[in-house]
C-alpha positions as CSV (number, residue, x, y, z in Angstrom):
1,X,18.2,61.4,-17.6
2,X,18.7,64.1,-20.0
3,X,15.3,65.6,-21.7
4,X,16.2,65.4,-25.1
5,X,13.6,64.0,-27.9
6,X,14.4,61.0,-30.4
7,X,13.9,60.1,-33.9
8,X,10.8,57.2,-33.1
9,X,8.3,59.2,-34.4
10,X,10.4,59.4,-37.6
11,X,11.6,55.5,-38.1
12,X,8.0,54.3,-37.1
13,X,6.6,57.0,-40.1
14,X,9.5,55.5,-42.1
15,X,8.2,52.2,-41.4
16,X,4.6,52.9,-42.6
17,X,6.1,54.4,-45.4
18,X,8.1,51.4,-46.2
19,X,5.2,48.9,-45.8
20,X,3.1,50.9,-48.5
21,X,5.4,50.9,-50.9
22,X,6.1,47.0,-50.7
23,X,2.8,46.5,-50.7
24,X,2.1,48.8,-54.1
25,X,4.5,46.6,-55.7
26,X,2.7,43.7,-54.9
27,X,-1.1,45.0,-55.6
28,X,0.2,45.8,-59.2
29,X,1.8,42.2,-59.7
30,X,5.2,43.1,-59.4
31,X,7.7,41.4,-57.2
32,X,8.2,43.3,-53.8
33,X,11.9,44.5,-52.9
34,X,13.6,42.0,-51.3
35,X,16.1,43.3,-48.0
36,X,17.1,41.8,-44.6
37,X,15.8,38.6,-45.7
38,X,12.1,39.3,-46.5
39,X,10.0,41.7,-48.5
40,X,10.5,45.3,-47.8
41,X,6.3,45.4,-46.7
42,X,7.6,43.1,-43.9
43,X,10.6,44.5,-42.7
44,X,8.7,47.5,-42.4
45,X,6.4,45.4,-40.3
46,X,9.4,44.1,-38.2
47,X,11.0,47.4,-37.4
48,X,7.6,48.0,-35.6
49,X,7.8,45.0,-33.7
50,X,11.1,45.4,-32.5
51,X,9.9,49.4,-31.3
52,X,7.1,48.0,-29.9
53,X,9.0,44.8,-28.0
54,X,10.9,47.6,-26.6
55,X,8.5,50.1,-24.9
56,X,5.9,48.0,-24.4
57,X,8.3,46.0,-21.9
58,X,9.1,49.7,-20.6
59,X,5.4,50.7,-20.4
60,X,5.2,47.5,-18.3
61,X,8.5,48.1,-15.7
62,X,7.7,51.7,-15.4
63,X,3.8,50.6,-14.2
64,X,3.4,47.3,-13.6
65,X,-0.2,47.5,-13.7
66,X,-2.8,44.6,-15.3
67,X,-5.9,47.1,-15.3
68,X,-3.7,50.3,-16.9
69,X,-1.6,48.0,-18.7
70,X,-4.3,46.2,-21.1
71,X,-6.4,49.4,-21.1
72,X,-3.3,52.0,-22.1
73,X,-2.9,48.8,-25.1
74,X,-6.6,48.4,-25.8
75,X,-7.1,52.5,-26.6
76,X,-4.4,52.6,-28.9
77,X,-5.5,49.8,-31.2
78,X,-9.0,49.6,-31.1
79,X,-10.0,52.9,-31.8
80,X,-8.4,53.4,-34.6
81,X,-9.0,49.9,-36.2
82,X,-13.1,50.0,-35.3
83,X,-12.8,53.4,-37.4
84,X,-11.4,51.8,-40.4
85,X,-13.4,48.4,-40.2
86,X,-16.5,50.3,-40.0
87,X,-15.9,52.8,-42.7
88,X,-14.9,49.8,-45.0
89,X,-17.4,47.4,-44.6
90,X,-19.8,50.1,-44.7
91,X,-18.9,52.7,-47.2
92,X,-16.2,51.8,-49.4
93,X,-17.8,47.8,-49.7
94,X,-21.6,49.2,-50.9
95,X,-19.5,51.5,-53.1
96,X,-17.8,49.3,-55.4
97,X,-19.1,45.9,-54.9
98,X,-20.0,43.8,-57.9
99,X,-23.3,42.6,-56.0
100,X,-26.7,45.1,-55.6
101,X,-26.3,47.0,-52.5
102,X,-29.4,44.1,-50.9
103,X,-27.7,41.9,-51.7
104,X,-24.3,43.1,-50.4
105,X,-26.0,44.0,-46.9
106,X,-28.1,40.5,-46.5
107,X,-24.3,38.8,-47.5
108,X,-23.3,37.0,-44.0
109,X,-19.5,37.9,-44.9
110,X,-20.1,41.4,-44.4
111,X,-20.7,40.3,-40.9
112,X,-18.0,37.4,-40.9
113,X,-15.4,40.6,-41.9
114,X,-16.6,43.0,-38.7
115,X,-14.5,39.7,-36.7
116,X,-11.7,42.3,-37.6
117,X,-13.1,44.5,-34.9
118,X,-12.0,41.8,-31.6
119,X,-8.3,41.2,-34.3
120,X,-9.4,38.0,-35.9
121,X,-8.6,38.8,-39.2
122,X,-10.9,38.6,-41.9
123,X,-9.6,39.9,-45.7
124,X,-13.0,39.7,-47.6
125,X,-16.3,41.3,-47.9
126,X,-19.0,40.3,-50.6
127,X,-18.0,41.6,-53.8
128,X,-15.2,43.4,-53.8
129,X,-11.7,43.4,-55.2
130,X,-13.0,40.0,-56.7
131,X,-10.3,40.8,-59.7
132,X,-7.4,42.5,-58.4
133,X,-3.9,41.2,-58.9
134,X,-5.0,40.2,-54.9
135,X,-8.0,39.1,-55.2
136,X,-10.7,39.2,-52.7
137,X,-8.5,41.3,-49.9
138,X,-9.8,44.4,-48.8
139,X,-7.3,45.0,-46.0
140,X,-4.1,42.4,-46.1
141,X,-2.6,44.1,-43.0
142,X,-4.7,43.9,-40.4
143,X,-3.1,40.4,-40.0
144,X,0.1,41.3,-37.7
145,X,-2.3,43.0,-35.0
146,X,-2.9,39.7,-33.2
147,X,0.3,38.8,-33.4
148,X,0.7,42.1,-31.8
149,X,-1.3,41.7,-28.9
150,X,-0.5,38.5,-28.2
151,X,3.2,39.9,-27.6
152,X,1.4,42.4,-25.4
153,X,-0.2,39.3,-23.3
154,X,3.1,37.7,-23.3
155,X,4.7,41.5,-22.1
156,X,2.4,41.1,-18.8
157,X,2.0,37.5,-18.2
158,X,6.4,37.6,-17.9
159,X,5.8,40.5,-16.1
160,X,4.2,38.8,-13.0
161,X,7.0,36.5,-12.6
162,X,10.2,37.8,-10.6
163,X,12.2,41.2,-11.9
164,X,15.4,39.3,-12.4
165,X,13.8,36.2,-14.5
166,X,11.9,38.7,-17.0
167,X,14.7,39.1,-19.4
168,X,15.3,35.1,-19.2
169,X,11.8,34.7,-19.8
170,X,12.2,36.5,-22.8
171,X,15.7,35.0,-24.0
172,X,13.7,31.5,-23.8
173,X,10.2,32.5,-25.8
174,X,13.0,34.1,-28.4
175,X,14.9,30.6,-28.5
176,X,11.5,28.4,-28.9
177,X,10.7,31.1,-31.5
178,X,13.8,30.6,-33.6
179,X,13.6,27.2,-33.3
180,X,10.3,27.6,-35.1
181,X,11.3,30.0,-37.5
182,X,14.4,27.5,-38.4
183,X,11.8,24.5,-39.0
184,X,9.6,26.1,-41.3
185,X,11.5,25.9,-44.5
186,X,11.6,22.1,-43.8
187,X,7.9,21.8,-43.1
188,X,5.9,20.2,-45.6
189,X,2.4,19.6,-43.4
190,X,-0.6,21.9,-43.4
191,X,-1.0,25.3,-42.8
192,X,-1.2,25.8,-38.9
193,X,-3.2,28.6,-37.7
194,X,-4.3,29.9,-34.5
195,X,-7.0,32.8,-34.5
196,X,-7.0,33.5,-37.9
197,X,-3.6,33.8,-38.3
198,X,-0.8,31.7,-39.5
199,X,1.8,30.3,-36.6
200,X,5.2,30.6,-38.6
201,X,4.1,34.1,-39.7
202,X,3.6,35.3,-36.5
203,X,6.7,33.5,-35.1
204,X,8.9,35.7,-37.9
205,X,8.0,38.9,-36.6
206,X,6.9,37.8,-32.7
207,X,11.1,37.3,-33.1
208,X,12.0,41.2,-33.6
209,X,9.4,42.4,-30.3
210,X,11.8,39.6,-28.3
211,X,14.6,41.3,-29.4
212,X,13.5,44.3,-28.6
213,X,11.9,43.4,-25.0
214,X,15.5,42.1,-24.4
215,X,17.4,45.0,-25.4
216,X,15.5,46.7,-22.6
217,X,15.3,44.2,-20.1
218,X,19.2,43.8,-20.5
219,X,19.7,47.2,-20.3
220,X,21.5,47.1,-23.9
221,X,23.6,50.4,-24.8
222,X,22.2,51.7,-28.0
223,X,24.5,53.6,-30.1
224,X,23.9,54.6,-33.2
225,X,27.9,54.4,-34.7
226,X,27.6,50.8,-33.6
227,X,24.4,50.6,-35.1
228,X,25.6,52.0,-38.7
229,X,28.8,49.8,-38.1
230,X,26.3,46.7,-37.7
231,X,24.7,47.6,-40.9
232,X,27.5,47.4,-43.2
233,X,28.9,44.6,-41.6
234,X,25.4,43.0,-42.4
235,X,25.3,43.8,-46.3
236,X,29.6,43.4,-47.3
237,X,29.3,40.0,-46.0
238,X,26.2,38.5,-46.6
239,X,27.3,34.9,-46.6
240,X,27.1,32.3,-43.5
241,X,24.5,29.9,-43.3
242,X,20.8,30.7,-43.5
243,X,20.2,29.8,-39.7
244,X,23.1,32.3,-39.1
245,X,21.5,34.7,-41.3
246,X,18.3,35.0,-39.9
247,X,19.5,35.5,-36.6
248,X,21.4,38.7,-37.6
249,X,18.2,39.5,-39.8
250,X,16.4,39.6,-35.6
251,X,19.2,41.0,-34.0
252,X,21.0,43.5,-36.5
253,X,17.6,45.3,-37.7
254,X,15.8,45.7,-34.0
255,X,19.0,46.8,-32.6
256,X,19.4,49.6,-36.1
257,X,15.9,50.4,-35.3
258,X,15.7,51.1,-31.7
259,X,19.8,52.8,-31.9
260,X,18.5,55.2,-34.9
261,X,15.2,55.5,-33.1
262,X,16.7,56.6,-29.6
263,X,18.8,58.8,-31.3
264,X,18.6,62.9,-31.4
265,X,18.5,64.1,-34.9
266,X,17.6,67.5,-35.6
267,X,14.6,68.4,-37.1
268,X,13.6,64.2,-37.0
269,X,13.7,64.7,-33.3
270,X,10.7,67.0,-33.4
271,X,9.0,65.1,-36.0
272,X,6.1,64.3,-33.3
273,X,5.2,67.7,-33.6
274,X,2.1,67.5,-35.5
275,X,1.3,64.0,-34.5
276,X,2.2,60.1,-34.6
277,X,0.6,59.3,-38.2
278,X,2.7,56.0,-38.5
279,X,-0.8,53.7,-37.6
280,X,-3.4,55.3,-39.4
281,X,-0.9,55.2,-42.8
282,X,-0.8,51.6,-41.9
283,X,-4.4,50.6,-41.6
284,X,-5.6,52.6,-44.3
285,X,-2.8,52.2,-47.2
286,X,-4.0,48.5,-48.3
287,X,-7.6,49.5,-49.1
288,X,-6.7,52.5,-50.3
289,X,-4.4,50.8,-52.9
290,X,-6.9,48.4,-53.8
291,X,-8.9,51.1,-54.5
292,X,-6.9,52.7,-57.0
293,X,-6.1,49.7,-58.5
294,X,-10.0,49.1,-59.3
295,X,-11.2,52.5,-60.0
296,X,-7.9,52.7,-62.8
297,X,-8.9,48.8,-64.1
298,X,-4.9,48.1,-63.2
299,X,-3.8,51.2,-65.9
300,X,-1.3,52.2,-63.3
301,X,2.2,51.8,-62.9
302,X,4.2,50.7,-59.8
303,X,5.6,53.8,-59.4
304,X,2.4,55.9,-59.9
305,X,1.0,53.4,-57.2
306,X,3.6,54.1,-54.7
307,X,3.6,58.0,-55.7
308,X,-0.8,58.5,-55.0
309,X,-1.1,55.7,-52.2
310,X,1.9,57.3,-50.4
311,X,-0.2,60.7,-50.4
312,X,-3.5,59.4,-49.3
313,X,-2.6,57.1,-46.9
314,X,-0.3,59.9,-44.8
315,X,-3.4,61.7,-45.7
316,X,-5.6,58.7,-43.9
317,X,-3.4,58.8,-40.8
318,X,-3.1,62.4,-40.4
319,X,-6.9,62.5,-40.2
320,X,-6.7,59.1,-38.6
321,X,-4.6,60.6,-35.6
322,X,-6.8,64.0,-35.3
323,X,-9.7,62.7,-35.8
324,X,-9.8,59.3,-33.5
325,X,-6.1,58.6,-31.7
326,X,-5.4,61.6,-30.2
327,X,-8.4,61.8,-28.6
328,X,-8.7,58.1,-27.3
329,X,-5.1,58.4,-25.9
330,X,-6.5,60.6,-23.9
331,X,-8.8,58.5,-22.3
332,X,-5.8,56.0,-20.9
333,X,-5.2,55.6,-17.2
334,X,-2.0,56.8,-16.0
335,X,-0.2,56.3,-12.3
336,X,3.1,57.8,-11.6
337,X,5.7,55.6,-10.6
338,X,9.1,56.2,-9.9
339,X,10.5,53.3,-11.5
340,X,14.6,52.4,-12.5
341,X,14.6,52.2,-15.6
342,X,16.7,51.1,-18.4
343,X,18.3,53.6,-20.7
344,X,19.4,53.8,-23.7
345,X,23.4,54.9,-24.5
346,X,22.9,58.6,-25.0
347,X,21.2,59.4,-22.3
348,X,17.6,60.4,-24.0
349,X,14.1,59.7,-22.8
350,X,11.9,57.6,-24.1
351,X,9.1,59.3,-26.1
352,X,6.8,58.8,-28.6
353,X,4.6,56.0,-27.4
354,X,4.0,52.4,-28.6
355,X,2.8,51.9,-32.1
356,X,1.2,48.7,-32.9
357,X,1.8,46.4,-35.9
């Protein structure tokens, strides 16, 4: 295998880049962009997914280890999102809250919202953002981190069961999931949710890390011509039906991501150099935003909003990655195992890390 660096670095900053601006749209009450069948905010959140399905399911063949496994997985989320809960709850909520500062510390949701820390998510803390466009949420994505690690669970509970079924296993979980995904524009009963979270929104982007896991466990070529050739296919002819939609929404956009990804671009190929910034961006941009959208009493425009909350929130995950990641990365376990792996078209390594979302 050829070592030659890849663009993930790049198309999982992209990705945090992407999910900021849709969600600036939204904070000022305007109507997110709509592509590959959702809002851009969550296609952002998808091209993650389908990364993450992808070397998390390598992470797991190259060392098939429980203890390094959920320990490598645990030091790159929690870190990070204890950093950001803590600095919220604690300094930006006694800040700007519309209760006295007693009142906001004796509160029992300031408590309720540290639930965030063990990824049951919790949007509110006493006080605050009570009269934004959003009301009441302090940090709308922490919400597809369970998700998230529930895929990871799913990564090693498949990956006790027999090399040769684990890409089968994988093909069925991504066939109940569709099945799901299908049935929820017909559903007209209550909201089900499981830990916080809602089941059919999980289920939309649980699809793209199934995709991805596959595209590994298959041994897929990635090619980025056929990649590109997928994409215009995809938007000259964008009829079929909407069940036949959706599935080239999974399959067309995880295979893009992880092709372009995989790929060798020069000077994109060594965007790693100063750091992986792509998580931090993501969980600081929403409170950030919110932020800015109470201290200006909503006298901003969308572009204004996408402009500042695109330069503090790389800001955020540069000093989010520096200041916390790196250094608890360092901390994981590691065992060298010569493992077959699968790889991708071009002949380039794998790099880069998981990311999650």
């Amino acid at each position: 295998m050829n070592e030659r660096r890849n663009n993930l670095t790049f198309v999982r900053f992209v990705a945090a880049c992407i999910v900021v601006i849709g969600h600036a749209q939204a904070i000022v009450g305007h109507i997110q962009t709509q592509i590959f069948g959702g809002s851009v905010a969550v296609v952002g959140v998808m091209v993650f997914f389908a990364i993450s399905g992808y070397l998390i399911t390598d992470s797991w063949e190259r060392n098939p280890s429980l203890g390094i496994f959920f320990a490598n997985r645990c030091l790159r989320i929690f870190p990070a999102l204890a950093v950001v809960t803590i600095l919220t709850a604690f300094v930006l909520g006694p800040t700007i809250t519309s209760l006295s500062v007693g009142d906001y510390f004796s509160n029992p949701n300031l408590l309720y919202f540290l639930r965030n820390l063990w990824l049951y998510t919790t949007y509110f803390l006493p006080g605050v953002f009570e009269h934004n466009p959003i009301p009441n949420a302090v940090n709308g994505s922490l919400w597809s981190l369970a998700p998230e690690f529930l895929c990871y669970t799913i990564v090693a509970a498949v990956g006790l069961s027999s090399p040769n079924l684990r890409g089968y296993a994988f093909f069925a979980l991504f066939i109940g999931l569709a099945a799901a995904c299908f049935y929820y524009p017909s559903y007209t009963g209550p909201q089900i949710v499981f830990y916080a979270t809602d089941a059919f929104q999980a289920a939309s982007v649980m699809m793209f890390f199934m995709v991805g896991a596959m595209i590994r466990l298959f041994r897929v070529p990635l090619n980025v011509y056929v990649a590109a050739a997928l994409l215009v296919g995809y938007f000259l002819f964008p009829g079929g039906s909407p069940y036949v939609r959706l599935t080239l929404n999974w399959l067309v956009l995880s295979y893009c991501a992880l092709s372009f990804g995989f790929a060798s671009f020069p000077i994109l190929n060594r965007w790693d150099r100063s750091g992986d910034f792509s998580y931090g961006i993501y969980l600081y941009a929403f409170p950030i935003q919110q932020t800015l959208w109470y201290l200006l009493d909503g006298r901003i425009s969308a572009a204004e909003m996408i402009a500042s909350s695109l330069v503090l929130s790389i800001a955020a995950g540069v000093g989010s990655w520096h200041l916390v990641e790196k250094h608890a990365l360092k901390l994981k376990p590691r065992r060298r195992i010569k493992v077959g792996g699968a790889q991708p078209a071009d002949g380039l390594v794998i790099g880069g890390g998981e990311v999650p979302r």
